[in-house]
N, CA, C and O of each residue as an XYZ file, in Angstrom:
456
protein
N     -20.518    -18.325     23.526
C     -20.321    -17.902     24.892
C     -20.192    -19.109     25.831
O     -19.408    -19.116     26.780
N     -21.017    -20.145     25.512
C     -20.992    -21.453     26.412
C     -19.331    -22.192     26.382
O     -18.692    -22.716     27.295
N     -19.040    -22.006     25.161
C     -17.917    -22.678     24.737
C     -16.836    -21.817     25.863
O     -16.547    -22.416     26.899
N     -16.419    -20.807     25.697
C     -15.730    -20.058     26.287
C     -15.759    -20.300     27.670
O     -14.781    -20.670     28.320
N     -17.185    -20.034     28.242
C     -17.280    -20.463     30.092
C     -16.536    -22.339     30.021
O     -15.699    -22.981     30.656
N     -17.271    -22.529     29.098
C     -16.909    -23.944     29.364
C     -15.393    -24.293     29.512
O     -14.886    -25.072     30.319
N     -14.806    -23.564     28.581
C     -13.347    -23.450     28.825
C     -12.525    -23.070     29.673
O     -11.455    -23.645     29.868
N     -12.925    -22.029     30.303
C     -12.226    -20.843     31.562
C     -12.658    -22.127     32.899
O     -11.830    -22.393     33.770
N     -13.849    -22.712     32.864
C     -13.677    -23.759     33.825
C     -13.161    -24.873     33.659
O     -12.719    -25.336     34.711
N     -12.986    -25.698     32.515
C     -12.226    -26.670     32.019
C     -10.644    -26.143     32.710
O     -10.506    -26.723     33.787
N      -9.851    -25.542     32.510
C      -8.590    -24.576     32.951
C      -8.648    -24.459     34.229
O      -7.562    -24.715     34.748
N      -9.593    -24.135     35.077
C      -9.754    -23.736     36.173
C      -9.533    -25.362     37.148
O      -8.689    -25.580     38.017
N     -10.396    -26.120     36.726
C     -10.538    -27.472     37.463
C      -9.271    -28.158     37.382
O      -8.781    -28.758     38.339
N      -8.718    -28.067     36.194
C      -7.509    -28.678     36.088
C      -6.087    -27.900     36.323
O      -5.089    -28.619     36.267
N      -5.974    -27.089     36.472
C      -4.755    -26.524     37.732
C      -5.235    -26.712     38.924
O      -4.498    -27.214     39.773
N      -6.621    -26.338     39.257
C      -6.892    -26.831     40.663
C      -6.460    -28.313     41.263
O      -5.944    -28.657     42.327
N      -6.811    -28.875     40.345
C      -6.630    -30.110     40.990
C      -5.477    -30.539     41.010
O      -5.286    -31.561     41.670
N      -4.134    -29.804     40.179
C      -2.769    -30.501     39.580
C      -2.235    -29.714     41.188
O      -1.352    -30.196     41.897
N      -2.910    -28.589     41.472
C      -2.240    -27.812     42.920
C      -2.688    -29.023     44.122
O      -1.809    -29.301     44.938
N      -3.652    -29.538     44.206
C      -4.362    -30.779     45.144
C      -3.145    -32.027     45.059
O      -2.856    -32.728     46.029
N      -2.647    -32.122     44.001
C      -2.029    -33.153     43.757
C      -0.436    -32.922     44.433
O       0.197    -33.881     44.874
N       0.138    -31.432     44.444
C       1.474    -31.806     45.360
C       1.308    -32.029     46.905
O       0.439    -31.877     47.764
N       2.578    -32.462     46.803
C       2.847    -32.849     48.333
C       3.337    -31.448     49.197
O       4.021    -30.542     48.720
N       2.938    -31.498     50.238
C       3.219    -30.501     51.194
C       4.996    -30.225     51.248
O       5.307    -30.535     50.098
N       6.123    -29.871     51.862
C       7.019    -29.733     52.050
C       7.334    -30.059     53.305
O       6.721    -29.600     54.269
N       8.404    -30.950     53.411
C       8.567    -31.819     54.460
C      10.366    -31.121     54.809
O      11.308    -31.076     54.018
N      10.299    -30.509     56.741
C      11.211    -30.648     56.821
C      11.561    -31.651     58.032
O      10.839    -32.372     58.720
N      13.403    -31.342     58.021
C      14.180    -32.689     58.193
C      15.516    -31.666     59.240
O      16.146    -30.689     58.834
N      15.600    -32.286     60.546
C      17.144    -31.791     61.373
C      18.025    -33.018     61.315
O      17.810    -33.995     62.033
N      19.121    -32.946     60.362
C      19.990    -33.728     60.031
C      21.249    -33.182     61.009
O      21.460    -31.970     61.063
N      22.099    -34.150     61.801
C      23.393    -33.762     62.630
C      24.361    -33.545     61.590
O      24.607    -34.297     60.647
N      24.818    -32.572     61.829
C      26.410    -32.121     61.053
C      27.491    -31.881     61.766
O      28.007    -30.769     61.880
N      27.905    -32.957     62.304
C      29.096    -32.784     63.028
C      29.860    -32.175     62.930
O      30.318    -31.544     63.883
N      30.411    -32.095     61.494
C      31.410    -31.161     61.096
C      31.670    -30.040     60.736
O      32.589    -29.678     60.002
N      30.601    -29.223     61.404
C      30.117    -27.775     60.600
C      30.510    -26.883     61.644
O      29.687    -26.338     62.379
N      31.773    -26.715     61.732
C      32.255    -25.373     62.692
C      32.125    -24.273     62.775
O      32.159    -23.665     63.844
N      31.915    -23.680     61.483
C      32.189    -22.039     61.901
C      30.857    -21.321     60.412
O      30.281    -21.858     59.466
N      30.893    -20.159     60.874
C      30.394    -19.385     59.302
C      30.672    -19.682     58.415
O      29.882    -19.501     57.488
N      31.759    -20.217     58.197
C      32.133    -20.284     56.506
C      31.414    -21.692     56.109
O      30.523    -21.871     55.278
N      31.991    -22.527     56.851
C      30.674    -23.806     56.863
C      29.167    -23.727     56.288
O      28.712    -24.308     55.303
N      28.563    -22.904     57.123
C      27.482    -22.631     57.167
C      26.798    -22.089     56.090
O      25.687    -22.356     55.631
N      28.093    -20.856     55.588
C      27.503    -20.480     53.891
C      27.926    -21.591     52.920
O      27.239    -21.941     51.960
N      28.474    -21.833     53.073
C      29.216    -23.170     52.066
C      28.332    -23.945     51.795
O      28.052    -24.225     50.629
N      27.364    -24.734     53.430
C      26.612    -25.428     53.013
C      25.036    -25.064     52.393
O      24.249    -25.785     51.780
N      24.940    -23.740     52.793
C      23.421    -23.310     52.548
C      23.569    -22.848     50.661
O      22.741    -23.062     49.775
N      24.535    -22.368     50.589
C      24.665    -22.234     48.941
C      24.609    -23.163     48.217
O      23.937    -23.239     47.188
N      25.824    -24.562     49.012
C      25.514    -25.493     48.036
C      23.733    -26.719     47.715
O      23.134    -27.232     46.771
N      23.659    -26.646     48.737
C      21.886    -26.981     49.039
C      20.913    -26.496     48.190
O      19.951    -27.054     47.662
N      21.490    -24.905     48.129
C      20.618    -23.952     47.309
C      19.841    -24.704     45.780
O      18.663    -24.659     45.424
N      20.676    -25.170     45.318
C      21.329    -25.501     43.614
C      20.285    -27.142     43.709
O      19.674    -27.538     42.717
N      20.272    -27.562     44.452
C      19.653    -28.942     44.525
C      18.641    -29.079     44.472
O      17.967    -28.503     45.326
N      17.956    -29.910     43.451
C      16.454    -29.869     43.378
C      15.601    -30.348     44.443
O      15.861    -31.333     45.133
N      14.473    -29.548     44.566
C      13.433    -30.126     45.261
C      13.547    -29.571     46.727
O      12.756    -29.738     47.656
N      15.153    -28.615     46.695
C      15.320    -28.015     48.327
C      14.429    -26.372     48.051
O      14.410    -25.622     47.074
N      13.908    -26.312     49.113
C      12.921    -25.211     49.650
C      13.961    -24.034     50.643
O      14.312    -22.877     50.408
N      14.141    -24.672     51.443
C      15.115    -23.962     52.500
C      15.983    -24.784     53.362
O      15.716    -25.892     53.828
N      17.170    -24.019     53.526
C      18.735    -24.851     54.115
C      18.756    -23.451     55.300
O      18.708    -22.226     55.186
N      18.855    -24.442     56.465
C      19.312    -23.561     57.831
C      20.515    -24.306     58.512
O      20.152    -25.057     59.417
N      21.600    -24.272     58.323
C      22.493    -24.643     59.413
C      23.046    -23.522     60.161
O      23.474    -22.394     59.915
N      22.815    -24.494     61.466
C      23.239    -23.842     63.166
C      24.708    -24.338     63.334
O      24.779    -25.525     63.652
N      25.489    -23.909     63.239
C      27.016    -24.734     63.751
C      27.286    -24.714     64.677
O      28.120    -25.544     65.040
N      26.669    -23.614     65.780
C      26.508    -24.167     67.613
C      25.839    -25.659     67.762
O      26.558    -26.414     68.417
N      24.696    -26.205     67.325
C      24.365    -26.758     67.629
C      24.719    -28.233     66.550
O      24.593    -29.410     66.885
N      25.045    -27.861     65.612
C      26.449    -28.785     64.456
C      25.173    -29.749     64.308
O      25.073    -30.956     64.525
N      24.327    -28.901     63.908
C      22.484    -29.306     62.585
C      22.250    -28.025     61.590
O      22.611    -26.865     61.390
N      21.291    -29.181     61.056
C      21.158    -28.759     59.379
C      19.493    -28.830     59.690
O      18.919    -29.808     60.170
N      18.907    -27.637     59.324
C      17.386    -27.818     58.870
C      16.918    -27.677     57.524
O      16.724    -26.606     56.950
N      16.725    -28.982     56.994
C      16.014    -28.726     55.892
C      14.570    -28.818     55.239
O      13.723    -29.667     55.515
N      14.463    -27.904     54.430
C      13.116    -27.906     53.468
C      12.608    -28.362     52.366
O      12.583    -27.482     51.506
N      12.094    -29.589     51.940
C      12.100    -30.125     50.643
C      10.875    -30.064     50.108
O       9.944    -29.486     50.668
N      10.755    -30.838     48.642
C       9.621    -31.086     48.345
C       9.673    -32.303     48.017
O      10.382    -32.526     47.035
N       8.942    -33.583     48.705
C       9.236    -34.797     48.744
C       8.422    -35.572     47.135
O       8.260    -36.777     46.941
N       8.132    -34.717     46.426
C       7.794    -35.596     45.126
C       9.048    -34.651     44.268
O       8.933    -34.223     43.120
N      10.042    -34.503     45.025
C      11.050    -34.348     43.448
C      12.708    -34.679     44.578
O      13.733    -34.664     43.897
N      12.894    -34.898     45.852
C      13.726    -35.712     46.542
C      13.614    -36.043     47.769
O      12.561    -35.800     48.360
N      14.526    -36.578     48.317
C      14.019    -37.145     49.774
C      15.212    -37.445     50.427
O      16.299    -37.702     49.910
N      14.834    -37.377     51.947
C      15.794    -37.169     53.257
C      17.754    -37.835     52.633
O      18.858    -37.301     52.737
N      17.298    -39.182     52.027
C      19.166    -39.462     51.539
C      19.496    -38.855     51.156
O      20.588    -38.470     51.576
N      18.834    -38.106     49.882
C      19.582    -37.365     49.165
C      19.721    -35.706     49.454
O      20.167    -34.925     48.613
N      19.408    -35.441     50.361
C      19.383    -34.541     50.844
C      20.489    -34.427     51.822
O      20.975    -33.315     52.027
N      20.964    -35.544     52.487
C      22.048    -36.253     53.335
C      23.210    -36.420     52.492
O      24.251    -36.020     53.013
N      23.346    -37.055     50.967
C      24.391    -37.017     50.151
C      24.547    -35.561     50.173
O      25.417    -35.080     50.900
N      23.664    -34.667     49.326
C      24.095    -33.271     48.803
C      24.855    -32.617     50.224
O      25.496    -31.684     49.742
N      25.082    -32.612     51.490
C      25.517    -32.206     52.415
C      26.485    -33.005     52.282
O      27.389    -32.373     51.735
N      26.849    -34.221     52.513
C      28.084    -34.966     52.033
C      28.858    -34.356     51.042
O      29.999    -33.908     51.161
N      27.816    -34.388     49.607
C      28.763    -33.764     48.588
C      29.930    -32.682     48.748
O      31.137    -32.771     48.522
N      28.918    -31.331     49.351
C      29.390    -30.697     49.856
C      30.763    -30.460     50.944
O      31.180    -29.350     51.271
N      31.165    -31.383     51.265
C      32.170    -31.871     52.024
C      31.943    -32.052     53.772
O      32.823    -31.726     54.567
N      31.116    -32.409     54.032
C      30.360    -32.130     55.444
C      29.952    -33.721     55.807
O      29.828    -34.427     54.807
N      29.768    -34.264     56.867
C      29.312    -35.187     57.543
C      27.881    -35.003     57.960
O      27.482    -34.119     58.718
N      27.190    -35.880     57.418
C      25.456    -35.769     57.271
C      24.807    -36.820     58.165
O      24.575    -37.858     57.546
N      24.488    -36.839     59.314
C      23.929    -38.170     59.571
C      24.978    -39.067     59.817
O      26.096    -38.738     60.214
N      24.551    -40.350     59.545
C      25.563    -41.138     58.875
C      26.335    -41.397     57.651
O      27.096    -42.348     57.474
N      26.061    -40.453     56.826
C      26.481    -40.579     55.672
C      28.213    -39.494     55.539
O      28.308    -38.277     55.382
N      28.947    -40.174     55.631
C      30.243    -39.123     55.933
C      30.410    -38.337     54.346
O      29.762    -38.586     53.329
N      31.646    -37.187     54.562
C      31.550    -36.477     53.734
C      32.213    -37.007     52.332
O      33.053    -37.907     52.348
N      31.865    -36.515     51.369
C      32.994    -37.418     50.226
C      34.267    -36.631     49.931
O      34.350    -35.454     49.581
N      35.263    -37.533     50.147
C      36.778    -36.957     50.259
C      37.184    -35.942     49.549
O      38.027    -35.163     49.993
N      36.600    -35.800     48.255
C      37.530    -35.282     47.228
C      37.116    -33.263     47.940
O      38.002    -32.418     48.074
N      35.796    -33.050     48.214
C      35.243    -32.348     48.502
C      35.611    -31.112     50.083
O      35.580    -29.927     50.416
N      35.981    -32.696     50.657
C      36.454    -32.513     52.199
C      37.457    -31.852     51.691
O      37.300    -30.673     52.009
N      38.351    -31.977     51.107
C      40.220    -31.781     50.687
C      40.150    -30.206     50.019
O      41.074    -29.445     49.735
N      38.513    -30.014     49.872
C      39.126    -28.790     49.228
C      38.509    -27.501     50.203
O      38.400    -26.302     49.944
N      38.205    -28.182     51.270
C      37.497    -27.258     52.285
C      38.777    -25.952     53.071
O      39.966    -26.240     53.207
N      38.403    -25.087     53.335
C      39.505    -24.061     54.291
C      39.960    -24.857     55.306
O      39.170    -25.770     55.546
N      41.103    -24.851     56.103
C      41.639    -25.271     56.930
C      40.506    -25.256     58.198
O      40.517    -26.093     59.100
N      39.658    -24.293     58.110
C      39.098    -23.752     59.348
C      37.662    -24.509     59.334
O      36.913    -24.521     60.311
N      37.389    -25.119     58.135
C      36.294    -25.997     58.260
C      36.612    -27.240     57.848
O      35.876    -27.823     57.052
N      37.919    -27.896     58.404
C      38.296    -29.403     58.562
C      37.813    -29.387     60.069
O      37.476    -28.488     60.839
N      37.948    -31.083     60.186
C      37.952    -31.932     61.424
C      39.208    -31.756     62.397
O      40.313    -32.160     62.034
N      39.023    -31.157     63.618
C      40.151    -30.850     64.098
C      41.676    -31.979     63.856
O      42.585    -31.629     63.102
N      41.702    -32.895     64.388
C      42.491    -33.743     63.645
C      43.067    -34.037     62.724
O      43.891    -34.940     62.579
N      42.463    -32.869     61.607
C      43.244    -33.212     60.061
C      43.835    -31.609     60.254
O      44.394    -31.296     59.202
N      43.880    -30.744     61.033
C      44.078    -29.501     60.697
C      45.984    -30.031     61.388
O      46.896    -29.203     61.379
């Protein structure tokens, strides 16, 4: 019987403490200049979706920001700034990567390229 209690608390202490050990979830309002319309907006929250360590993706395209939700022991604010890049979008400073941009709807280019 000792063995057993001893065990169920052995188990007990050690998830407890592995739960003590993450980090809280850190969010982040990144500028997205380039995020015009709805379709944007699902485009980018789907592709976010898929990326590790994201919690929750809110983009506002009135206000052309991104709110995000991470968990900072599995990524962090750059890369969270690339994956919006990836996506074909302007992050910050980090502009969008071309190949991505090119395959966007007409209606979520940069006015200038339309």
């Amino acid at each position: 019987m000792k063995k057993i209690l001893f065990l169920i608390l052995f188990i007990g202490g050690t998830s407890w403490s592995a739960l003590a050990q993450q980090k809280k979830p850190v969010t982040v309002k990144i500028a997205t200049p380039t995020v015009q319309c709805e379709q944007c907006k699902k485009r980018i929250e789907n592709y976010m979706k898929r990326e590790d360590g994201i919690t929750k993706v809110v983009v506002n395209y009135k206000r052309k920001e991104t709110t995000v939700t991470y968990l900072p022991d599995r990524t962090n604010v750059e890369n969270v700034k690339t994956g919006i890049a990836n996506a074909g979008y302007d992050a910050g400073e980090i502009k969008a990567n071309e190949d991505s941009y090119k395959e966007l709807p007409t209606c979520c280019k940069k006015p200038e390229d339309q």
